[in-house]
N, C-alpha and C positions, 0 to 999 in steps of 0.2 A: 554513686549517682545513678538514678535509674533513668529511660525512655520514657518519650511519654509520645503520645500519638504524631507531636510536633519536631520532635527530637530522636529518629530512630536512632540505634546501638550503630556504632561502628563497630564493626566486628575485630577483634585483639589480631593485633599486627605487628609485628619486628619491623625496624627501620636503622639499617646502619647510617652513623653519623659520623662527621668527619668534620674536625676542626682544625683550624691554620690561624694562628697568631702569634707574634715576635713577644719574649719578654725579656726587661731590662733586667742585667744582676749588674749590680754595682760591685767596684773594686772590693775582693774581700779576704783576708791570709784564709789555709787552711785551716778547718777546724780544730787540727792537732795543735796547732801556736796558739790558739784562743785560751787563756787563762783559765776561763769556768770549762772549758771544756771535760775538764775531770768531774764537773756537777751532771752531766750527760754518761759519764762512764759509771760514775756512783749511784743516779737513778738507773739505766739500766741494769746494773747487778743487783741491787736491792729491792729492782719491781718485777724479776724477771721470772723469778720462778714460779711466782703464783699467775704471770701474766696470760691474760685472753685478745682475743681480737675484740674491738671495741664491739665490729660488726657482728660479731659472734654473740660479744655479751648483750646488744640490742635484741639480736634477733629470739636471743636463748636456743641459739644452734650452729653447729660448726656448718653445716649442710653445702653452705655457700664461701665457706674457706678454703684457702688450698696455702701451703707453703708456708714458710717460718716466719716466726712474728721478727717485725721490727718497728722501731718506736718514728713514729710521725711528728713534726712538727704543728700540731694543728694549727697556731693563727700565724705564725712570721716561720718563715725559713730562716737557718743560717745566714744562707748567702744571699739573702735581703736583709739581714739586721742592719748592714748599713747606711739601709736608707728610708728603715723602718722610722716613724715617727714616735718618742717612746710617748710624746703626750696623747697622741691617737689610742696606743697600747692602753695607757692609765684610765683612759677613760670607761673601756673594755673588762679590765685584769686591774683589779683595786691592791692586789697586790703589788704591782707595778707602782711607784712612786718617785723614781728618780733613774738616771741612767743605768746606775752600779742595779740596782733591784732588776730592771730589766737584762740588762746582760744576764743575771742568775737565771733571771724568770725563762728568758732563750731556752738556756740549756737543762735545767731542771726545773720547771713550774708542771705541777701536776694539772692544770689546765694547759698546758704548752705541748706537753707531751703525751703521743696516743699511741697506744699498741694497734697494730692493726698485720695481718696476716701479708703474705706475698702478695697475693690477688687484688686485698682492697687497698693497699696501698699502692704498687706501682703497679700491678698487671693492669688488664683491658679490664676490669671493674674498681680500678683504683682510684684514689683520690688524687693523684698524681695525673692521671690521665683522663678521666671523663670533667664536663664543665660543671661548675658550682652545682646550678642547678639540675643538673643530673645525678650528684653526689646527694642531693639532698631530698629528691622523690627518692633512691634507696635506701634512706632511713625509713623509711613508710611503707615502702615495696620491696621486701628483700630479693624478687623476684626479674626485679625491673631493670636490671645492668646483669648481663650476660659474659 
């Protein structure tokens, strides 16, 4: 977007942000007693060696990586499956059809599951930890989460 005589530039600015909000996890066993659990140990070992950060393979650069991949849950965590809506899911994940499909889809759906480096996952440019919409200007701005 350019200026225009009406609209000077602000000039490019850092602003640290700071967010506080409670979130509900519903009663849920360890992932190790989870049945499919082993469709998360099998995707891991089988996606792992050719595996990139997703942010990496967006960007088509490590530049803004740091630290060891590990696999993200992109649309439901674990420890919300159980309060997850699977008919919400289906509507999403066509894959998704019924509970049993869903529990798979959890722990092994190649749309469920994303590699993503130390940093964008949990550090301070992580998807873990910046809000939706901050997560989602750095798919456009690889520059813009610090």
């Amino acid at each position: 977007m350019h200026a225009n005589s009406h609209n000077p530039v602000t000039p490019a600015h850092d602003q640290a942000v700071t967010h506080r909000y409670r979130v509900h996890y519903p009663d849920h066993a360890p992932r190790e007693d989870d049945p499919h659990y082993r469709l998360f140990e099998e995707y891991r070992r089988r996606t792992h060696p050719t595996a990139r950060c997703a942010m990496a393979v967006r960007y088509d650069t490590t530049a803004h990586c740091s630290g060891g991949l590990e696999l993200h849950h992109a649309a439901v965590e674990f420890a919300v499956a159980n309060e997850a809506d699977p008919g919400l899911v289906m509507k999403d994940f066509p894959e998704v059809h019924d509970s049993e499909s869903f529990e798979r889809w959890l722990e092994s759906g190649a749309s469920q599951l994303v590699w993503l480096c130390t940093h964008h996952h949990r550090g301070s440019a992580g998807v873990h930890v910046v809000s939706a919409a901050d997560w989602a200007a750095a798919q456009y701005a690889p520059g813009f989460l610090e």
